[in-house]
C-alpha positions in Angstrom: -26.9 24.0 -71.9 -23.2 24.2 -71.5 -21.6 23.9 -74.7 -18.6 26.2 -76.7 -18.0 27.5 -79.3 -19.7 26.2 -83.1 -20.4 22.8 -81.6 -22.8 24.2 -79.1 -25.8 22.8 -80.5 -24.0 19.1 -80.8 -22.1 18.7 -77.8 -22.8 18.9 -73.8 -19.7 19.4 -72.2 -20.7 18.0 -68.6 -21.1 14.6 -69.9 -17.5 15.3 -70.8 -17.0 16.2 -67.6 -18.7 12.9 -66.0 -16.7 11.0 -67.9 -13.9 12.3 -66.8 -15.0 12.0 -63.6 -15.7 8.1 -63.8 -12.5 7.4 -65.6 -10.5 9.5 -61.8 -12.9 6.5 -60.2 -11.3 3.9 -62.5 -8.4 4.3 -62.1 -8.0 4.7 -58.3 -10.1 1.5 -58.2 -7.3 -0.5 -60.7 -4.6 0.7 -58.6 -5.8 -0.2 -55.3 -5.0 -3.6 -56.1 -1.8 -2.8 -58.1 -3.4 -3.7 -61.7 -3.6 -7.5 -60.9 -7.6 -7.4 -61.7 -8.6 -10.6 -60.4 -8.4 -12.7 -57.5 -5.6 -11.9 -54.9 -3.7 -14.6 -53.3 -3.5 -13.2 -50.2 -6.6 -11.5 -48.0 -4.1 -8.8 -46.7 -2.5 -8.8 -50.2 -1.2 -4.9 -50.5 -1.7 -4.4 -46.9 1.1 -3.5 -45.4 0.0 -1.1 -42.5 -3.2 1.3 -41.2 -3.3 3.6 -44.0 -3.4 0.6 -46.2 -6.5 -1.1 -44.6 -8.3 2.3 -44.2 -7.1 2.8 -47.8 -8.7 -0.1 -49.5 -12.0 0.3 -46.8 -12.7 3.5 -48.6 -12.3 2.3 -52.1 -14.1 -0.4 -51.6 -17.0 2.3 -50.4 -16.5 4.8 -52.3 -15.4 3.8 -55.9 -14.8 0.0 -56.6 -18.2 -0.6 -58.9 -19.3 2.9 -59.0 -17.6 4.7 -61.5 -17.7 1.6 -63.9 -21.2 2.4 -63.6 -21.4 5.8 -64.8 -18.4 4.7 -67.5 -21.4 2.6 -68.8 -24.4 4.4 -68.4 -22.2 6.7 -70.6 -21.5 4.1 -73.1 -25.5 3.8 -73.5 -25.8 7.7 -73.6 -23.3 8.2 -76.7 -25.3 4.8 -78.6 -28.3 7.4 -78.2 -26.7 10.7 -79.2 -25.0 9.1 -82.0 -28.6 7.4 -83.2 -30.3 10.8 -83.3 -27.5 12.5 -85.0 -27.5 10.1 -88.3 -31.3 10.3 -88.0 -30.9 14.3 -88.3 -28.3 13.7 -91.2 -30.0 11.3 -92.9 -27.9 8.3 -92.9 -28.3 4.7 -92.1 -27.5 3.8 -88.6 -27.3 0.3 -88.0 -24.6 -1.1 -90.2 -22.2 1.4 -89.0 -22.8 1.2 -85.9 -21.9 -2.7 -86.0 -19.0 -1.8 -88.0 -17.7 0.7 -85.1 -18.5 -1.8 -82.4 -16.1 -4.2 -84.4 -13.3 -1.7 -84.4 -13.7 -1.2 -80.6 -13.9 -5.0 -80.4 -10.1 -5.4 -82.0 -8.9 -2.3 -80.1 -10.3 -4.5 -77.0 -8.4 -7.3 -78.1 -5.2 -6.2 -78.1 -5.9 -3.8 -74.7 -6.9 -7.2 -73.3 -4.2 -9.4 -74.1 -2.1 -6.8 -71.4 -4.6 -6.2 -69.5 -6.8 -8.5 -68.0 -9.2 -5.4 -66.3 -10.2 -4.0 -70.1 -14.0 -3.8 -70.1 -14.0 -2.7 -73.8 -14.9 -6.2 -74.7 -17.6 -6.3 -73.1 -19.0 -2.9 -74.5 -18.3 -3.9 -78.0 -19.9 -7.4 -77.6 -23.3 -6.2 -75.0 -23.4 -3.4 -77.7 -24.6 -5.1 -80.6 -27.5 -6.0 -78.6 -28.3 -2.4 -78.2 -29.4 -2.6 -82.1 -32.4 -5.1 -80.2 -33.7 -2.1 -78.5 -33.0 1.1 -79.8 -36.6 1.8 -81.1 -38.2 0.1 -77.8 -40.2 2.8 -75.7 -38.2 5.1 -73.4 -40.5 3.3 -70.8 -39.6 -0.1 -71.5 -35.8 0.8 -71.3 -36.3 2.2 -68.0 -38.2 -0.4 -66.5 -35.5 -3.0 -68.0 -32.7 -0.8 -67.2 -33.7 -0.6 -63.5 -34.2 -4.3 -63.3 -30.9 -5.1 -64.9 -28.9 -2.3 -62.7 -30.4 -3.1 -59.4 -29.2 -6.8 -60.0 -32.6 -8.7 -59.1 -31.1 -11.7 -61.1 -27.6 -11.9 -59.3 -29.8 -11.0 -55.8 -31.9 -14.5 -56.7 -28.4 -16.5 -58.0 -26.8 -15.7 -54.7 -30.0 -16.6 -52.9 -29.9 -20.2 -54.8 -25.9 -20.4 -53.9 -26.1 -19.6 -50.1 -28.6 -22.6 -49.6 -26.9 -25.1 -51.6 -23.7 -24.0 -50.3 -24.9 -25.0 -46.6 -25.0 -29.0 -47.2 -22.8 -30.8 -45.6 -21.5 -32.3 -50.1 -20.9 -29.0 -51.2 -18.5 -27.7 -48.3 -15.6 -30.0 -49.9 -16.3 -28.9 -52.9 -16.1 -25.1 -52.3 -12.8 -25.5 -50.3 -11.2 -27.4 -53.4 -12.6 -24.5 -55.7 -11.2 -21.7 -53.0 -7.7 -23.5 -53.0 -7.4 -23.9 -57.1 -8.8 -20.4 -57.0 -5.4 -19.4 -54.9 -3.3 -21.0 -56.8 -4.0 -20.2 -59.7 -3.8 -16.2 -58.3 -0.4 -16.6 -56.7 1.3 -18.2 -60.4 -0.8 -15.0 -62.0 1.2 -12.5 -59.7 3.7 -14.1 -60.3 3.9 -14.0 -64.1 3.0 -10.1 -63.9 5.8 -9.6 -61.2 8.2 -11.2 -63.3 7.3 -9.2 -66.4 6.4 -12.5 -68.0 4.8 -10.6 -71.1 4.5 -13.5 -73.5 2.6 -15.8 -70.3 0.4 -12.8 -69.5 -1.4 -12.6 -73.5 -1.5 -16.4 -73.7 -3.2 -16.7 -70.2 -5.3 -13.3 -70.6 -6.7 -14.1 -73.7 -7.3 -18.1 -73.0 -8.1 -19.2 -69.6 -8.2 -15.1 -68.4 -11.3 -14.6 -70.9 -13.2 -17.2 -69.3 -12.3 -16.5 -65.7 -13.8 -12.5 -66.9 -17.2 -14.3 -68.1 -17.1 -15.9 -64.4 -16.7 -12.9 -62.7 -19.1 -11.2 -64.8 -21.9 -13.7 -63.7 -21.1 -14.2 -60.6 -21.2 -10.1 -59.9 -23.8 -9.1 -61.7 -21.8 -7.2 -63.8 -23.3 -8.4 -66.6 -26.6 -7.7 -67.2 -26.0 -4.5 -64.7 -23.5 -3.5 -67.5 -26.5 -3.7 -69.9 -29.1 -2.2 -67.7 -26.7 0.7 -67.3 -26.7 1.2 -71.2 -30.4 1.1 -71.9 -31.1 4.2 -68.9 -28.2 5.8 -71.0 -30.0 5.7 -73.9 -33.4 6.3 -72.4 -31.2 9.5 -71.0 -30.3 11.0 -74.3 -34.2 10.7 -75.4 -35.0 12.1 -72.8 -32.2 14.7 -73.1 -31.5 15.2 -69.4 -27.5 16.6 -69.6 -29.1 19.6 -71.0 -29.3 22.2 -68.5 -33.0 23.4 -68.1 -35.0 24.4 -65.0 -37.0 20.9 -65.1 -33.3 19.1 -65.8 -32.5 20.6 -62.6 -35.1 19.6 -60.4 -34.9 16.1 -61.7 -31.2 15.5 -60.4 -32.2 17.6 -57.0 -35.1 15.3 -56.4 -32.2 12.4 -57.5 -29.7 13.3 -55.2 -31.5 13.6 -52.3 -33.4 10.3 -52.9 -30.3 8.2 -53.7 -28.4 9.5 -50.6 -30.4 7.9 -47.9 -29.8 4.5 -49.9 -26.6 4.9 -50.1 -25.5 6.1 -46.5 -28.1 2.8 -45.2 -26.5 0.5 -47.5 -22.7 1.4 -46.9 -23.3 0.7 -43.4 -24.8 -2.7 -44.5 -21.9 -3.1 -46.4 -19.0 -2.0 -43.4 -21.4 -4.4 -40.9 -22.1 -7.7 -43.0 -19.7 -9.9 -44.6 -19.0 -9.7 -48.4 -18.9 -12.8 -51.1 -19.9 -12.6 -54.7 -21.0 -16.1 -54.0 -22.8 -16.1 -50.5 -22.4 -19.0 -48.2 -24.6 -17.9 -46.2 -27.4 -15.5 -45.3 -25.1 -12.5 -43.8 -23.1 -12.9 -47.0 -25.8 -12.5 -48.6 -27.1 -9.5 -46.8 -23.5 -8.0 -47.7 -24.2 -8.8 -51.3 -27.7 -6.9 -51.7 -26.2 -4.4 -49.6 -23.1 -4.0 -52.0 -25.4 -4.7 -55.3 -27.6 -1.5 -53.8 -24.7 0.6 -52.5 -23.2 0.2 -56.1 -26.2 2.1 -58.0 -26.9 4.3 -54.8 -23.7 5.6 -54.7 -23.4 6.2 -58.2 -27.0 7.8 -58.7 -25.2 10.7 -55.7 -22.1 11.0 -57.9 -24.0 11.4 -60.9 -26.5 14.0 -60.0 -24.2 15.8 -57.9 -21.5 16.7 -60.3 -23.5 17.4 -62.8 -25.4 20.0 -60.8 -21.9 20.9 -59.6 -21.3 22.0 -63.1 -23.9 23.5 -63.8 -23.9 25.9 -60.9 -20.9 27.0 -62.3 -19.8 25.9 -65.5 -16.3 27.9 -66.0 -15.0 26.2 -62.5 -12.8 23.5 -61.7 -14.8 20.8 -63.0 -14.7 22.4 -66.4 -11.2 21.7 -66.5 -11.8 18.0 -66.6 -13.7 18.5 -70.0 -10.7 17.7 -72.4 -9.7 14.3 -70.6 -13.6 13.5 -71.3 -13.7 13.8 -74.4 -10.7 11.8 -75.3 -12.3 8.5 -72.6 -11.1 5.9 -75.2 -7.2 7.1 -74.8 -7.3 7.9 -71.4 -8.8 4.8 -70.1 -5.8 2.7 -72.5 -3.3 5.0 -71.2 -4.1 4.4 -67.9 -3.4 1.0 -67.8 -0.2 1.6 -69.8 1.1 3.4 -66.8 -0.3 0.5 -64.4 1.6 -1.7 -66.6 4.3 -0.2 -66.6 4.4 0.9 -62.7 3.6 -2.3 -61.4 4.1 -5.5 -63.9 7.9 -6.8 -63.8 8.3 -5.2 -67.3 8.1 -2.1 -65.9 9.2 -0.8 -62.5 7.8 -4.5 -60.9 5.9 -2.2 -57.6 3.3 -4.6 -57.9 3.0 -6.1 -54.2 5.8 -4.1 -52.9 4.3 -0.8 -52.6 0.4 -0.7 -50.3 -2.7 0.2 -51.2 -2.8 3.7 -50.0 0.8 4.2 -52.0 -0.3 2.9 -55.0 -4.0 4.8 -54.6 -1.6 8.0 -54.5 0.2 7.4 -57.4 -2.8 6.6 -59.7 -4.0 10.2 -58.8 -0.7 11.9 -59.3 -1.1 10.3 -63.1 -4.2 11.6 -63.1 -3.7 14.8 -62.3 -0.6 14.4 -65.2 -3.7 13.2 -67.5 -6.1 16.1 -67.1 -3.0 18.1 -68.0 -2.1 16.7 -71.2 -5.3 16.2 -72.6 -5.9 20.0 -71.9 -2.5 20.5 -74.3 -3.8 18.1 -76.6 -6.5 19.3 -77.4 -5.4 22.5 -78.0 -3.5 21.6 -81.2 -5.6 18.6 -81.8 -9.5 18.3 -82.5 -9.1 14.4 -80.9 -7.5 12.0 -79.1 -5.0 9.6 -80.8 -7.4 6.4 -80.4 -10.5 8.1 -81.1 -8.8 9.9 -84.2 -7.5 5.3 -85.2 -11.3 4.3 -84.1 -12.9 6.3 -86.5 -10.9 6.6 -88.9 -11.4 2.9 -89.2 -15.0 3.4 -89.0 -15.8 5.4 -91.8 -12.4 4.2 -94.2 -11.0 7.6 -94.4 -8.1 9.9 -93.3 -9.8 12.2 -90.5 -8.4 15.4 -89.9 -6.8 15.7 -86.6 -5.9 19.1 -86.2 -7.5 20.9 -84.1 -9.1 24.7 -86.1 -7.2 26.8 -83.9 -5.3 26.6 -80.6 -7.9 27.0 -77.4 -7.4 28.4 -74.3 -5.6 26.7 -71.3 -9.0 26.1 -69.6 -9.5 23.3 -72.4 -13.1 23.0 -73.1 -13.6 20.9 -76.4 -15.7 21.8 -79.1 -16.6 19.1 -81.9 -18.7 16.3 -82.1 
């Protein structure tokens, strides 16, 4: 296993790493649209030459739904980890554990009332239903994981929607929804171009919440969401992040079996039009295709930075271990800077600037990220949020300095 220091036995660095590595995804996936998160007024909205079109044709391929993915199958991994750890120490489990969600749940709040991307909400509220399942078989969480993540019920919604979308009484219908749907995206840009802070918390915490819920549904996202958490926890039973010979083998065999997939179904995705609700049987080809790509794609990502790591664990991806370890403030502080680069409060780039512009500067603040959580951890034992989340959790003051300053290369110790 790859672990440092006196924390060896308690914490696996490359899930670190992974998280890091979904939160690069995030981000790059937030900015392609400029932050707005939600319907765009405009098809060729952030389009504004080429590199822009390629731009946003590679995120969509490559990152818009995967790293999400691994964000929650990592959610689901931690519920595990942090299960076995009281069991080892004795203490009761379930209480706290609600308690902790309900702390994440007002953090989400207020993240949300800024932002209308924030998945935290979701976590905290699909995490109480973890309690439901956490002494279920590892078989039975696979099995219902797999279900859930390949999106078998939003594959038979869609099927249902692109035949009652083809009579002749619904196609009114849809064309009033698509227009109010337009709309209501171009007064949205508009508030967050204006800087319009208190119009954006009234509307992202009233009408926003329920327009999430819709989009939830409507993409699968979920039940995938929860699928996603039970293989993480069937993941830490099984104890697969630690680096053994049969570990190994197990992401080889994964790799090479999810890249086929995902090659066949990111054609399917460039070839077949795309709706979340199909009107028709090629949008609904693009939709499987998409719903497959997604976990595909992800299963590659997965399994290959992992074995990435483990080939050599003092490289370059070790360097993303700090900003992994603190996931809770790096994922706020990211939106703070899409905030404040693109809403009107801020520098107002939002639909000024393209896609492939706007892709660049979320990786520049990356880049800025991995560097300052490398500082901060240096002095610090962690990050600012996680220090507020559970020091809420548990009532009491947690110490925040860090034992003694580490080395530039910045891999965390601690549980």
């Amino acid at each position: 296993m790859q672990t440092t220091g006196a924390a060896a036995s308690s914490r696996i660095v490359v899930v670190d790493v992974l998280r890091a590595f979904a939160l690069f995804g995030i981000i790059v996936t937030h900015a392609s649209d400029g932050f707005l998160e939600g319907a765009k007024p405009t098809p060729t909205f952030m389009i504004f030459s080429s590199w822009d079109a390629f731009a946003l044709q590679a995120q969509t391929l490559l990152t818009y739904g995967k790293f999400y993915t691994l964000f929650s199958f990592l959610f689901g991994l931690s519920f595990a980890i942090q299960m076995r750890n009281a069991e080892q120490k004795g203490r009761a489990f379930g209480g706290r554990f609600v308690w902790r969600l309900t702390v994440l749940l007002l953090i989400a709040i207020v993240h949300s009332a800024f932002f209308s991307g924030d998945v935290l909400m979701v976590y905290a509220l699909l995490g109480l239903l973890l309690m439901l399942f956490r002494k279920r078989k590892t078989r039975t969480l696979v099995i219902t994981g797999l279900i859930l993540i390949l999106n078998l019920p939003g594959m038979m919604l869609g099927a249902v929607v692109s035949q009652v979308a083809q009579r002749p009484e619904m196609q009114a219908q849809i064309e009033t929804g698509t227009q109010e749907s337009l709309k209501n995206a171009q007064i949205t840009l508009e508030e967050k171009q204006r800087g319009d802070a208190p119009a954006l918390v009234k509307r992202n915490l009233t009408e926003g919440l329920v327009a999430k819920l819709g989009f939830l549904v409507i993409t699968g996202r979920l039940w995938v969401t929860f699928g996603l958490f039970l293989l993480g926890i069937a993941a830490g039973r099984l104890e697969i992040f630690r680096d053994t010979h049969e570990n190994r083998e197990f992401f080889r065999k994964l790799l090479w079996r999810a890249a086929p997939v995902a090659l066949i179904t990111s054609l399917g995705v460039v070839l077949m039009p795309f709706n979340f609700l199909p009107l028709n049987t090629k949008e609904l080809g693009g939709y499987i295709s998409m719903s497959l790509q997604q976990v595909s794609l992800s299963a590659v990502y997965l399994a290959a930075v992992t074995l990435l790591f483990w080939r050599k664990p003092a490289g370059f991806l070790n360097q993303l271990a700090p900003m992994g370890k603190m996931g809770l403030t790096t994922y706020v502080l990211q939106s703070v800077f899409g905030l404040l680069v693109f809403y009107g409060f801020g520098l107002g780039l939002l639909g000024t600037v393209g896609v492939a512009a706007s892709i660049g500067f979320s990786i520049l603040f990356f880049a800025v990220q991995v560097l300052l959580a490398i500082w901060w951890l240096k002095y610090f034992s962690m990050g600012p949020l996680e220090w507020l989340w559970r020091a809420l959790t548990y009532f009491t003051w947690q110490p925040a300095r860090a034992e003694a300053p580490r080395a530039a290369s910045g891999v965390p110790s601690g549980p």
